[in-house]
C-alpha positions as CSV (number, residue, x, y, z in Angstrom):
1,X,120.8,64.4,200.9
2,X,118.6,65.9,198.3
3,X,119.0,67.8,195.6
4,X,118.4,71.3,196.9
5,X,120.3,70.5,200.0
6,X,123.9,70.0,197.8
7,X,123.0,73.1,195.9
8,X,122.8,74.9,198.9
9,X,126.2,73.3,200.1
10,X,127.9,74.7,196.8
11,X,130.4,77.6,198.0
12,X,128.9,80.8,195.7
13,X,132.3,81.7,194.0
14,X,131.9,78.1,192.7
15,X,128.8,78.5,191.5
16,X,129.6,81.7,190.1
17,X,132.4,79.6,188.0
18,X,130.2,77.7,186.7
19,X,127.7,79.9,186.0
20,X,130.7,81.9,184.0
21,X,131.4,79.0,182.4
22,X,127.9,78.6,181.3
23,X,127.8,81.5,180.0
24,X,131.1,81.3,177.7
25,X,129.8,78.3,176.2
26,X,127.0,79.7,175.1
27,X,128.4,82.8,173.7
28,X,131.4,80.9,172.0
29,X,128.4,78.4,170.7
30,X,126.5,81.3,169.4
31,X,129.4,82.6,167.8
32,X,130.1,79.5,166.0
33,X,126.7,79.2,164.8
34,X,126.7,83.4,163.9
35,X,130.2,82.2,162.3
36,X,129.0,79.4,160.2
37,X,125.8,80.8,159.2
38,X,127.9,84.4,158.2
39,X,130.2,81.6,156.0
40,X,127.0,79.7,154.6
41,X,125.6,82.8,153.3
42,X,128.9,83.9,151.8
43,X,129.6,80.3,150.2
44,X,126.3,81.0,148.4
45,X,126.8,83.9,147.3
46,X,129.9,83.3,146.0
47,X,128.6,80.4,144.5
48,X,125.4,82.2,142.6
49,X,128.5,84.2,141.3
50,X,130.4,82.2,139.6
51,X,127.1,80.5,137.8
52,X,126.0,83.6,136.9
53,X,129.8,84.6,135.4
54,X,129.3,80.7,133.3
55,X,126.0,81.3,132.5
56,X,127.2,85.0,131.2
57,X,130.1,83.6,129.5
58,X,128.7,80.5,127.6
59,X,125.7,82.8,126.2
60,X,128.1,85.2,125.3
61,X,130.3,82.7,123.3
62,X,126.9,81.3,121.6
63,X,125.5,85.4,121.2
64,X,128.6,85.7,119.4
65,X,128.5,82.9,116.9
66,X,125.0,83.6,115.9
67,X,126.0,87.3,115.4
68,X,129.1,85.8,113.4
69,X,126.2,83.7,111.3
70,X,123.8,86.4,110.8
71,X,126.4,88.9,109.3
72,X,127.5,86.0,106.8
73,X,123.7,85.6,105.9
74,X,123.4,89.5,105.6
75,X,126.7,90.2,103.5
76,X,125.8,86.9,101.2
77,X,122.6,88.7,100.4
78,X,124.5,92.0,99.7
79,X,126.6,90.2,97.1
80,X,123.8,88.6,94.8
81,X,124.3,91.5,92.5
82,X,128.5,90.2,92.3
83,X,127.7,88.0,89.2
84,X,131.6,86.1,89.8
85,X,129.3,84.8,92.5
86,X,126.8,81.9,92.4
87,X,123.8,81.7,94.1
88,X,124.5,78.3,95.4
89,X,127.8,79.7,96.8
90,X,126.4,82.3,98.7
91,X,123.7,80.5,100.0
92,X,126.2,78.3,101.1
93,X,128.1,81.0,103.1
94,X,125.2,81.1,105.4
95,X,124.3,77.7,105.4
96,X,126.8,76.9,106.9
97,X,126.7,78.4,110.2
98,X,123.1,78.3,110.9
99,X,124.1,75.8,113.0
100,X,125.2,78.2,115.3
101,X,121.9,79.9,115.7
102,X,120.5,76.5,116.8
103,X,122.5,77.5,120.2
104,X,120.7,80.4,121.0
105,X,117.0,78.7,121.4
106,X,119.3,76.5,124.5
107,X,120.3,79.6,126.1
108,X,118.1,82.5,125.2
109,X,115.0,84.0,126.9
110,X,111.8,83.8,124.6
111,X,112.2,87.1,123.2
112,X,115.5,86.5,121.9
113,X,114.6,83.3,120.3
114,X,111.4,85.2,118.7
115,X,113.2,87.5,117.4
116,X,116.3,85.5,115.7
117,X,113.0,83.3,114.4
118,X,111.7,86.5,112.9
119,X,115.2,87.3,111.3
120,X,116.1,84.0,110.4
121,X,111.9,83.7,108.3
122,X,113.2,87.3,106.8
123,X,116.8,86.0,105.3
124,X,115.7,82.9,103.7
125,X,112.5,85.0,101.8
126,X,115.4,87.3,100.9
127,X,117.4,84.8,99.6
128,X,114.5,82.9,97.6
129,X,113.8,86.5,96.2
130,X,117.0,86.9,95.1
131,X,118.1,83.8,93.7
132,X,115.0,84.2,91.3
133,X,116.0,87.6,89.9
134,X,119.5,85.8,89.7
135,X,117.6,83.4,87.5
136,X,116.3,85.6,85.3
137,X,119.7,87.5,85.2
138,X,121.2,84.0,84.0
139,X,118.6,83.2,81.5
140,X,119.2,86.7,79.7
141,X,122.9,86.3,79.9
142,X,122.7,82.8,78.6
143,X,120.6,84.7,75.4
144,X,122.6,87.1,75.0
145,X,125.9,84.4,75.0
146,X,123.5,81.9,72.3
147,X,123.1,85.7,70.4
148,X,127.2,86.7,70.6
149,X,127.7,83.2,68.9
150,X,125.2,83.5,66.6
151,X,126.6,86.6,65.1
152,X,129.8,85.4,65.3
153,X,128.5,82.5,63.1
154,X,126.9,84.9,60.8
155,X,130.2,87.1,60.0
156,X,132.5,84.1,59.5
157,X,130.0,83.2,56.8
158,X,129.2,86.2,55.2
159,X,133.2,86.2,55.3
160,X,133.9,83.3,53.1
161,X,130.5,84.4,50.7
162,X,132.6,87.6,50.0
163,X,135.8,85.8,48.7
164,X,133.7,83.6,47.1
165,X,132.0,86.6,45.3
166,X,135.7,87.8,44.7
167,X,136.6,84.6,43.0
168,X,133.5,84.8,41.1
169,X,134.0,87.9,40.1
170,X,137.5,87.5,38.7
171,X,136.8,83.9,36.9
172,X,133.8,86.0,35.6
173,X,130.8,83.7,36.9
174,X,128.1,86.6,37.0
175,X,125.3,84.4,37.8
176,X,127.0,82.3,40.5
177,X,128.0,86.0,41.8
178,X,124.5,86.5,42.0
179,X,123.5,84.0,43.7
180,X,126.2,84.7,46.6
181,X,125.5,88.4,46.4
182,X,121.7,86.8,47.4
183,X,122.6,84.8,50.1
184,X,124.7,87.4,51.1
185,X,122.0,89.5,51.8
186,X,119.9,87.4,53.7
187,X,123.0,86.5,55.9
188,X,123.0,90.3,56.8
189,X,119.5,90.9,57.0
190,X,119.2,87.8,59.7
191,X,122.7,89.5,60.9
192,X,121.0,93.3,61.7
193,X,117.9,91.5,63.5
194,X,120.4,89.8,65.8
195,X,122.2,92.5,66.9
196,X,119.4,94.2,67.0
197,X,118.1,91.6,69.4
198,X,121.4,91.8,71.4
199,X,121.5,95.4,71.8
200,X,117.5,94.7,73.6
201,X,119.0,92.5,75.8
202,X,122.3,93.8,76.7
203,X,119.7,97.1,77.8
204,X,117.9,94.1,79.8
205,X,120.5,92.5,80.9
206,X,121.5,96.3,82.6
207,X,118.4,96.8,83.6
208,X,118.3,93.4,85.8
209,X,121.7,94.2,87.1
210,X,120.6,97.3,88.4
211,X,117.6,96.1,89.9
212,X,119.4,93.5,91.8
213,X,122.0,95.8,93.4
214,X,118.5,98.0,94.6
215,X,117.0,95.2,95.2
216,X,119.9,93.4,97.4
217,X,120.5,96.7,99.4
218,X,116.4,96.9,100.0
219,X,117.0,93.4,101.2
220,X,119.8,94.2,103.4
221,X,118.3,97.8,104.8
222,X,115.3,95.8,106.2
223,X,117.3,93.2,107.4
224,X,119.4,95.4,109.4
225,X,116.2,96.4,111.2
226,X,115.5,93.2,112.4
227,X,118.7,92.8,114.0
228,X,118.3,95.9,116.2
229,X,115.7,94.4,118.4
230,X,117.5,91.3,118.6
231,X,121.1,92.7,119.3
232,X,119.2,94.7,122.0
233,X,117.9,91.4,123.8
234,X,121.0,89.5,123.4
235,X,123.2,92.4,125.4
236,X,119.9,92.2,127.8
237,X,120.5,88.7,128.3
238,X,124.1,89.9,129.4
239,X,123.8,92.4,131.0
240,X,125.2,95.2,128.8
241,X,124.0,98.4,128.2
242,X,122.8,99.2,124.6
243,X,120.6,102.4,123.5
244,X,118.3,100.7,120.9
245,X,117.3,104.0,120.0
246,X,120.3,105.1,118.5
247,X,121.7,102.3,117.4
248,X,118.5,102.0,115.0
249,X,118.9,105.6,114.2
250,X,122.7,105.2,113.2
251,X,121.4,102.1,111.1
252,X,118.8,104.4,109.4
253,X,121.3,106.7,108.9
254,X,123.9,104.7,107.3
255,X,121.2,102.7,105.1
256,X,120.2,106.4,103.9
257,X,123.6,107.3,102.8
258,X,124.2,104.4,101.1
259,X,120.7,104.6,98.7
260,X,121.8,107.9,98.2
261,X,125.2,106.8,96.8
262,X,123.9,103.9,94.7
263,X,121.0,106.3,93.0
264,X,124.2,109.0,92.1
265,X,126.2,106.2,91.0
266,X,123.4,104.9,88.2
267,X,122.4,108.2,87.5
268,X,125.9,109.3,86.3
269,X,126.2,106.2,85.0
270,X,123.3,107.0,82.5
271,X,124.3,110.2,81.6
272,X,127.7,108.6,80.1
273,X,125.5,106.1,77.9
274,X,125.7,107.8,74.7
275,X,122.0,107.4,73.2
276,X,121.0,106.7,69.8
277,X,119.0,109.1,68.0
């Protein structure tokens, strides 16, 4: 018997069975596979997820530190004019944490890492412009300290020469009285041209200190620019909405307000200087 003869043999509502049966497989097969493949792209998904939440949250956690690090290199340079303060210490304020900003060039896009370069090439020319008008403030102060002891000197002497003169005086010694009355003098005549040299540099002296609180807010105004782009890329990076715009207008704003508060503050501060005439 060949093959077409049995087929023929095969009662149709068995065949129909099977043919049924054929059929289920293939629809429950194709389910499974719709099934799996449905599950697969889910799986995915899910997965691209949760990288992108870790990728969000570690470069948020290293954003944040370098925004931790820039605002301790920006308030350092705001405090240059606090003369309690060294130089060295507030360098070292920043210093310290510019390990931090390391992170970013891991994690950020080339923008970001351009511009934190940008900032970063900004603060330290700030700080080397700073330290050296701290120098010079130093150097002054130091001159005007040497000067203070100096005069100090010169009245303890022409102290004891006047109870020397006194004793001279009454023991009747007229010509050792002259002779302290002259070395009196020249005491005081080397005494007026050091206060007269204090009084320049004590007019110095507030003239530096002025200059470095302008100078230090100058220094701080433009570095608050720079941080405006770069705050801008970093919330880019994730995912957050920021209006560059305004937040460089509100900068502006408050960088204005504060000029016009320290130029007020010096010029009353003049006014009350009596001046000699």
């Amino acid at each position: 018997m060949d093959l077409l003869t049995f087929l023929e043999n095969i009662p149709p509502a068995f065949t129909g069975v099977i043919v049924g049966s054929f059929l289920t497989i293939i629809g429950v097969v194709l389910t499974n596979m719709s099934n799996t493949k449905r599950l697969r792209i889910q799986h995915e998904h899910e997965v691209k997820l949760r990288n992108k939440e870790r990728d969000l949250n570690m470069r948020r956690e290293i954003f944040m530190d370098a925004m931790e690090a820039i605002s301790a290199g920006i308030t350092a340079i705001s405090r240059f004019s606090e003369l309690s303060e060294t130089p060295e210490t507030l360098m070292q304020s920043y210093s310290k944490l510019t390990s931090k900003l390391g992170k970013v060039t891991i994690v950020g896009q080339n923008e970001t890492i351009e511009a934190l370069a940008n900032f970063q090439l900004e603060i330290n020319g700030a700080f080397l412009r700073m330290s050296a008008k701290r120098e010079k403030f130093d150097r002054l102060l130091q001159s005007s300290q040497s000067i203070e002891t100096e005069i100090k000197t010169l009245n303890e002497k022409i102290g004891e020469l006047n109870e020397k003169v006194t004793r001279a005086k009454l023991n009747q010694e007229s010509q050792l009285n002259q002779g302290f009355q002259s070395e009196i003098k020249q005491l005081q005549d080397e005494l007026s041209k050091k206060k007269s040299l204090e009084e320049e540099i004590g007019g110095q002296l507030y003239q530096t200190v002025a200059e470095l609180v302008k100078t230090s807010m100058a220094e701080v105004s433009a570095l608050n620019k720079l941080i405006v782009p770069l705050i801008s890329l970093m919330r880019s990076e994730l995912e957050l909405p920021f209006n560059e715009e305004h937040f460089a207008q509100i900068t502006e704003r408050g960088n204005a307000a504060l000029e016009e508060y320290m130029n007020s503050f010096f010029n009353e501060y003049d006014e009350e200087i009596p001046t000699e005439d």
